[in-house]
C-alpha positions in Angstrom: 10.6 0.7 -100.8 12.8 -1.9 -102.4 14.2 -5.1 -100.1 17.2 -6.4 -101.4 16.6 -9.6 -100.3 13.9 -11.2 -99.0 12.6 -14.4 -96.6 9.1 -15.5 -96.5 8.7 -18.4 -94.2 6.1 -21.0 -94.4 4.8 -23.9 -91.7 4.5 -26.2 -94.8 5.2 -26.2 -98.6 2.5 -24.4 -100.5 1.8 -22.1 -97.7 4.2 -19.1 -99.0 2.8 -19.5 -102.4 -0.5 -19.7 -102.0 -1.0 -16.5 -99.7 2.0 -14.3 -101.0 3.6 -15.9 -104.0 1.9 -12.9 -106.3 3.9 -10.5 -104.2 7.6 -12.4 -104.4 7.0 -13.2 -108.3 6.7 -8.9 -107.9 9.8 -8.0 -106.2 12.1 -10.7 -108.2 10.7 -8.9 -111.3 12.2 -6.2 -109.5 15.2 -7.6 -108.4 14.4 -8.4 -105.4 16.7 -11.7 -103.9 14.0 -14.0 -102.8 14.1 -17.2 -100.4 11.1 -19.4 -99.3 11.8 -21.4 -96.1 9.4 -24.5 -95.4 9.4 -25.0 -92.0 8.0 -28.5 -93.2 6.8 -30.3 -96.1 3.5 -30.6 -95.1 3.5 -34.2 -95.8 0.8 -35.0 -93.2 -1.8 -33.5 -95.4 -2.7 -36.6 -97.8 -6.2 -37.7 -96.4 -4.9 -41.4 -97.2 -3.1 -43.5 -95.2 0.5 -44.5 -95.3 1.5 -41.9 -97.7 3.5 -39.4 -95.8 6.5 -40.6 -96.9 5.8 -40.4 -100.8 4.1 -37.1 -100.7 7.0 -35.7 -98.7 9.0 -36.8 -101.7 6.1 -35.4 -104.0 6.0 -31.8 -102.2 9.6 -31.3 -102.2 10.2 -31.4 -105.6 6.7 -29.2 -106.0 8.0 -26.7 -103.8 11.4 -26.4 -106.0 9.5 -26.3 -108.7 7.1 -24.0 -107.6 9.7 -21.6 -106.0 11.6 -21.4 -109.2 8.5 -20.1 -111.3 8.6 -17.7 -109.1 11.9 -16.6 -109.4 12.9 -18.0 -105.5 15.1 -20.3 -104.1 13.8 -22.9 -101.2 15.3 -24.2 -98.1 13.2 -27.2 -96.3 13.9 -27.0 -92.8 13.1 -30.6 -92.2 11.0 -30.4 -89.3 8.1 -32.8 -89.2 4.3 -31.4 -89.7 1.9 -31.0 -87.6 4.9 -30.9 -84.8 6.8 -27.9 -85.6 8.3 -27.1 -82.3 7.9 -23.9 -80.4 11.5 -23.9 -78.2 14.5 -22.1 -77.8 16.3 -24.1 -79.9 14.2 -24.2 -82.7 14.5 -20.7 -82.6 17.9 -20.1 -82.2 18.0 -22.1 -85.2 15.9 -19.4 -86.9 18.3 -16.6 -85.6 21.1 -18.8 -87.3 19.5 -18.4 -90.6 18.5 -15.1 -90.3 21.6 -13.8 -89.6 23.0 -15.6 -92.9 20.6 -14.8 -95.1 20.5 -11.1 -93.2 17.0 -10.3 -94.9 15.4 -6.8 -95.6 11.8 -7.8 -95.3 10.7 -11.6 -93.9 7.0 -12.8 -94.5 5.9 -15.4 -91.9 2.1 -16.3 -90.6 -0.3 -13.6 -88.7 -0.2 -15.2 -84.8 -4.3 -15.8 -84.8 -4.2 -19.1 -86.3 -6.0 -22.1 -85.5 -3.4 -24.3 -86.7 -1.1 -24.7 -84.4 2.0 -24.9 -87.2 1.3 -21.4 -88.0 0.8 -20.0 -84.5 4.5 -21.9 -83.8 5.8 -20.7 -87.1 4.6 -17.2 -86.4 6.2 -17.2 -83.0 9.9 -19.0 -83.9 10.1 -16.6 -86.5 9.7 -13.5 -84.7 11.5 -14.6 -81.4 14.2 -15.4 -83.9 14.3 -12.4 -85.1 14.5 -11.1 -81.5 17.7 -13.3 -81.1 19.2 -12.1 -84.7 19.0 -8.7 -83.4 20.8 -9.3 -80.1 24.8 -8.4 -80.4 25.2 -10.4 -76.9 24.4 -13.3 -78.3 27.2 -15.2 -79.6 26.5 -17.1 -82.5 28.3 -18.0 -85.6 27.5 -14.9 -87.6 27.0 -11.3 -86.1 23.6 -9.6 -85.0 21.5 -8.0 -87.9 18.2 -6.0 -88.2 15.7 -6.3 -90.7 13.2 -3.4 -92.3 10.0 -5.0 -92.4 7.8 -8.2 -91.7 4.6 -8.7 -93.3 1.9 -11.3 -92.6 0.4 -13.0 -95.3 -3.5 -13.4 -95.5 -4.6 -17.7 -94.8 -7.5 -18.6 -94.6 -6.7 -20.6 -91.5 -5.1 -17.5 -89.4 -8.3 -15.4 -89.4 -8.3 -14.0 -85.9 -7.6 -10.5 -85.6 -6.4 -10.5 -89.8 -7.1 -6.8 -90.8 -5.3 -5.5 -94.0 -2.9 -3.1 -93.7 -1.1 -3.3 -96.6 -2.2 -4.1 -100.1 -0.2 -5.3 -102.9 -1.4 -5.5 -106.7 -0.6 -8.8 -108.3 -2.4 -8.2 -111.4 0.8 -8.4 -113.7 2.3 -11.3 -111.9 -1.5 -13.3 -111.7 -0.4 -16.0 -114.2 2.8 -16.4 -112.9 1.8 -17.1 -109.3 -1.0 -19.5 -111.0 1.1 -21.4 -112.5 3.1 -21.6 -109.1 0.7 -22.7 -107.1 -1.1 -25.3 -109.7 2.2 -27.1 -109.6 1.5 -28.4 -106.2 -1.1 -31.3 -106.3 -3.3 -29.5 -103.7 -3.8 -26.6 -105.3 -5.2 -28.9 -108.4 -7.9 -30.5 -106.4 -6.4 -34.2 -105.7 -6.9 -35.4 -102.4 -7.4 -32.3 -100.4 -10.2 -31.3 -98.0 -10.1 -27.5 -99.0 -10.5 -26.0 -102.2 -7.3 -24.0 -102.1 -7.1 -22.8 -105.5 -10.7 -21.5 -106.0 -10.3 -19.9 -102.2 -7.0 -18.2 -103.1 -8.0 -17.4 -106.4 -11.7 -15.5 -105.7 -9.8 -13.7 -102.7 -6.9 -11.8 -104.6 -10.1 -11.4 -106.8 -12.0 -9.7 -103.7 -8.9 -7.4 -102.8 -8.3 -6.2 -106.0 -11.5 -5.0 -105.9 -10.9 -3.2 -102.3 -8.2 -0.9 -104.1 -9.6 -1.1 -107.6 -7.0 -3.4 -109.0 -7.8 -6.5 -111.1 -6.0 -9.1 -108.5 -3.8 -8.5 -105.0 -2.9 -9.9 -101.9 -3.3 -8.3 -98.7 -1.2 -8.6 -95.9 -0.9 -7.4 -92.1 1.9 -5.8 -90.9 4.3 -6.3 -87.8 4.0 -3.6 -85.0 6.8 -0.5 -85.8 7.4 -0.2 -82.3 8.3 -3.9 -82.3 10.2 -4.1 -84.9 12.5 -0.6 -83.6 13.0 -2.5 -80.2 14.4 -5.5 -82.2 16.5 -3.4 -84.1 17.7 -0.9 -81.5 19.8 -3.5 -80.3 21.6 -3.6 -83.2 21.7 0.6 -83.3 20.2 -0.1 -86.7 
């Protein structure tokens, strides 16, 4: 199936990349018109002390950096970490966008998290998706449908994760590398995690599941869902 254009949305920078950027490098090689929304920078993540300001700086120009190895453009959202709200408004916000960027398939995080940026990320993006679809509501741009969602595979939204869908990434592998490894924290620096050698032995593992080299795994969002949202649309 080929999407047109694409949305994956992230909680912070490097999230996207990290879990799915094998598969946008994929469909841009295909043609594919691909945004990456940070929700936030993820600027709360230096261990240290009185550096959230810097490394806010620091991540934003990763994450354009990043998104354009990979053949994306990026919109920061501006929202601060570890508060992402979880309101109407925030997500009548994400309706806004949706509706101008009118996407064929959005990426956002599986709901089990235990970080609760991704479970409010999760949530804003699919209720806003549910207020895209709605021709009632009056906003500045007119109700659209989209074709698919897919839920990328984190290592800190394992609850309920099973793979549905598998995607090989073994022509793209050094071009999402070098994505990622543009972000400090996928380099080792200051984090807690070791992102890179996580991310890197997992599209390792499911490659193996389908008998690729390297892929990325993803769930996928309910069909029944996704035909209520766009049967209000007559999509």
């Amino acid at each position: 199936m080929e999407f047109p254009r694409v949305v994956a949305f992230g909680a912070h920078a490097f999230d996207v990349e990290v879990t799915a950027g094998g598969l946008l490098a994929k469909l841009g090689r295909q043609g594919s018109h691909i945004t990456i929304v940070h929700m936030t920078l993820g600027e709360s993540g230096h261990r240290a002390p009185g550096q959230t300001s810097t490394y806010a700086s620091q991540k934003r120009e990763e994450a354009k950096r990043s998104a354009a190895l990979l053949g994306a453009g990026v919109r920061v959202l501006e929202y601060p970490d570890a508060r992402l709200p979880n309101d109407d408004d925030a997500k009548l916000a994400g309706c806004d966008l949706i509706r101008e960027m009118r996407p064929d398939l959005v990426l956002t995080h599986w709901e089990g998290s235990w970080h609760k940026d991704h479970r409010n990320a999760h949530e804003l993006v699919m209720d806003g998706l549910f207020f895209a679809g709605l021709p009632s509501l009056e906003r500045e741009r007119p109700a659209c449908g989209v074709r698919a969602v897919l839920y990328p595979e984190n290592w800190e939204d394992p609850a309920g994760f099973v793979p549905r869908h598998y995607e090989d990434i073994t022509d793209v592998y050094q071009q999402w590398l070098e994505a990622i490894d543009v972000y400090a924290i996928s380099r080792g620096g200051f984090a807690g995690f070791p992102y890179r050698d996580y991310y890197t032995s997992l599209v390792r593992v499911r490659g193996c599941e389908i008998g690729v080299r390297y892929a990325q795994a993803f769930m996928t969002a309910e069909p029944a869902r996704l035909q209520l949202i766009n049967n209000f649309i007559g999509r």
